[in-house]
C-alpha positions, 0 to 999 in steps of 0.5 A, a space after each residue: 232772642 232779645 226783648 229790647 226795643 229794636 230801632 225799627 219798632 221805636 220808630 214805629 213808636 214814635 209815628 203812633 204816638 205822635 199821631 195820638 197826641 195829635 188827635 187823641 189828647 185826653 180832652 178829646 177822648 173824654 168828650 167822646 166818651 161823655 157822648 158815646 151813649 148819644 153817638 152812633 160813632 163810638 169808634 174815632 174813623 179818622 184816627 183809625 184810617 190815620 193809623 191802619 192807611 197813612 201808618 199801616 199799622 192794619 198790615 203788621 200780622 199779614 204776611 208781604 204776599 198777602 199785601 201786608 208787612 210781615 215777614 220772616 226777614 226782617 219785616 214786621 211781626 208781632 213784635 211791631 204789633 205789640 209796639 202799636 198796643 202799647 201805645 193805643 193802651 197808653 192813649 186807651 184810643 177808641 180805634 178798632 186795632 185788636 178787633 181787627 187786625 189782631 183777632 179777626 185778622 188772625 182768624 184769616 190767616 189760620 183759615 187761609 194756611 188750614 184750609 183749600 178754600 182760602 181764597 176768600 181768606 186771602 181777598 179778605 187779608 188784602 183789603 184789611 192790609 189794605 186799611 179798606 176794609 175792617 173786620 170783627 171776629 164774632 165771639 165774644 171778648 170774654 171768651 177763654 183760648 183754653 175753652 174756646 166758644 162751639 158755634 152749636 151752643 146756645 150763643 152760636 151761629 148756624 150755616 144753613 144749605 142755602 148759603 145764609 148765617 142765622 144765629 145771635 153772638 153776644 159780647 163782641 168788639 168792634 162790631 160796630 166798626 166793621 165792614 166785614 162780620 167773621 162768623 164761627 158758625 155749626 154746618 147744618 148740612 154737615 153728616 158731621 158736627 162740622 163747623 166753619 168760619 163766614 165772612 158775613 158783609 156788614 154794610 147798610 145793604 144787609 139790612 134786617 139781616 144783619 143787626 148790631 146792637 150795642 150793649 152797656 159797656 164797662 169800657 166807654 172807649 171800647 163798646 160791645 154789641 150783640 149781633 144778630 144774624 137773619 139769614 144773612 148772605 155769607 162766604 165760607 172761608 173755612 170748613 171743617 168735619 171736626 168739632 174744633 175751630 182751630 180759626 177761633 181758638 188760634 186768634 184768642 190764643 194770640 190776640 191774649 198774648 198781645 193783649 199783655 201789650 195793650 195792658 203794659 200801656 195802660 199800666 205805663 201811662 198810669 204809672 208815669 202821670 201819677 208820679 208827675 202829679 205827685 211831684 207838682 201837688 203840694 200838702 202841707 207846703 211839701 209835694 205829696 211824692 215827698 211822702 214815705 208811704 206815697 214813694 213806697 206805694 209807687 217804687 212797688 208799682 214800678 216794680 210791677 210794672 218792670 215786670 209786666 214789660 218783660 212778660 209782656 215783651 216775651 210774649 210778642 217776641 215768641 208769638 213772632 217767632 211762631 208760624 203765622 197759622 197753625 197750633 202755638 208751640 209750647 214756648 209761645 203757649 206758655 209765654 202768653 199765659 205768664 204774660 196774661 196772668 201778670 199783665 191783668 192785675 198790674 194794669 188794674 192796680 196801676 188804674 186804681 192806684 192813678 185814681 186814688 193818688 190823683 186825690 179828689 181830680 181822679 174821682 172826677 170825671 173831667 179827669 181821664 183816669 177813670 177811662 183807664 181803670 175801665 179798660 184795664 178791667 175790662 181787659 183783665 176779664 177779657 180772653 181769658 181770667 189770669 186765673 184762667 191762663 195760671 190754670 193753664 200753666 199748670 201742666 207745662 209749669 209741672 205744677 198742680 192747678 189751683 183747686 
């Protein structure tokens, strides 16, 4: 295993970031954001269909037979997944990516390898690989993978006998972009304490059924909603007599280990406008990166930020080592941990050291710094806490876990 970038994935690289720069430039993403809470659109359709249709990055996880691009000789993998992260991190692009086709994508593909009925799970795969249709995995962001969500708690869903989804999820991503609502839900019928998984149509025609309804969101470019479910028509795509959901709890784990991706992005972008800045600003007829204490502060962050790379780059090359469905190994299991653990805070600080040497501009809104410290903290409380995934790594690390 190496975690130096292939030529593919560069090329790869290269296509998303020129379409970003083409239609994601930092003017364009602050007047989205400046009118997200007067829009119906947070999320840009355009540069979303650009990316998963004419790009195709919508088809990376899903495997050739199922309509997408991944495969074990020498197609596209998690590795390519995470190449699309960094990029959409560095551009923090309002696009539904990790709603779509990491987690809710992942949800169908442990459905369809665990499961009899996965016929729907595999009509679903080809119109996400497709780039005609999106979906979101009703669960909260917040969630841990180490305590995934039951559907018969409070904040769940239930599947009645006659077919219909009724219940209330709290927290979730991409859910306003989506045509089609994944639903963890309790088996009402069930002798058991079953679960499942519904695929649940989002389109007008739902109606009262099927409500989304936006919530404040710390990150501008990322909005979370409340979704509502009034005996809403479903299909099943999976079951289970089990009180596990492994669907959920397989597409947290893995959406958490690519999320490392997203964060090196924006760590990378902070880092190198910040040291681009401090090269041009002047105080005291010298440039501010002149500075001992400011070259310091930025040679740490560096550091930090080599490091976050190499955990984050593990990550992805372990998860595309993995089988597509079914229970991570220990390797990838603890890969996604350190990764998580490390990414969050060097993320965050790398925002909050953009914002406080870009002096007085990144207080501003006209600058978009502000835009990246909201999603690197919304992304360091989502998927788990680092505190969550050091937790984890307790066992395997054979180490005690923090009181």
């Amino acid at each position: 295993m190496t975690l130096l970038y292939t030529e593919v994935e560069e090329e790869l690289r290269a296509a998303v970031r020129a379409l970003l720069a083409d239609k994601c430039s930092p003017s364009a993403l602050l007047d989205r954001a400046s009118r997200t809470t007067e829009s119906d659109t947070p999320y840009d359709a355009e540069l979303w269909k650009a990316l998963a249709r004419d790009i195709g990055v919508a088809g990376l996880l899903i495997p050739e037979e199922l309509g997408g691009t991944a495969s074990r000789e020498g197609g596209a993998s998690a590795r390519e997944a995470a190449v699309v992260l960094e990029e959409l991190g560095r551009a923090v692009a309002p696009v539904p990516y990790l709603s779509s086709a990491v987690l809710a994508t992942q949800a169908l593909l442990t459905a369809a390898g665990q499961n009899a009925r996965g016929d729907v799970a595999v009509e679903l795969l080809g119109r996400l690989a497709a780039g005609e249709a999106t979906a979101a995995l009703a669960v909260s962001f917040a969630a841990s993978p180490y305590a995934p969500p039951a559907p018969w708690h409070r904040d769940g869903a239930v599947l009645g006998g006659d077919g219909t989804v009724t219940g209330t999820v709290t927290g979730v991503i991409g859910a306003e972009a989506a045509d089609v609502l994944l639903v963890p839900v309790r088996l009402a019928q069930s002798e058991k304490q079953g679960t499942g998984l519904c695929a649940v149509e989002a389109s007008p025609a739902a109606g009262e059924a099927v409500r989304v309804t936006p919530v404040t969101s710390l990150d501008l470019t990322r909005p979370v909603a409340t979704v509502s479910f009034d005996s809403a028509a479903a299909r099943v795509v999976a079951t289970t007599d089990g009180m596990e959901a492994p669907w959920v709890g397989e597409a947290l784990a893995r959406g958490a280990g690519l999320l490392a991706s997203e964060q090196l992005g924006v760590a990378e972008w902070c880092l190198t406008t910040t040291v681009a800045y401090v090269k041009e600003r002047r105080q005291f007829a010298r440039p501010v990166g002149s500075f001992q204490a400011v070259k310091h502060r930025l040679a740490d962050l560096w550091l930090e930020v080599v490091g976050a790379r190499a955990a984050a780059r593990n990550a992805a090359a372990r998860l595309a080592e993995a089988p597509a469905a079914g229970p991570l190994g220990d390797d990838a299991a603890v890969a996604v941990a350190v990764a998580q653990a490390h990414c969050g805070a060097v993320a965050v600080h790398a925002a909050e050291e953009c914002v406080q040497l870009h002096g007085g501009i990144g207080m501003t809104w006209e600058h978009p710094a502000h835009l990246y410290l909201k999603r690197a903290k919304a992304d360091q409380i989502a998927l788990g806490t680092p505190g969550d995934h050091r937790e984890a790594l307790a066992g395997p690390a054979d180490l005690p876990a923090p009181a």
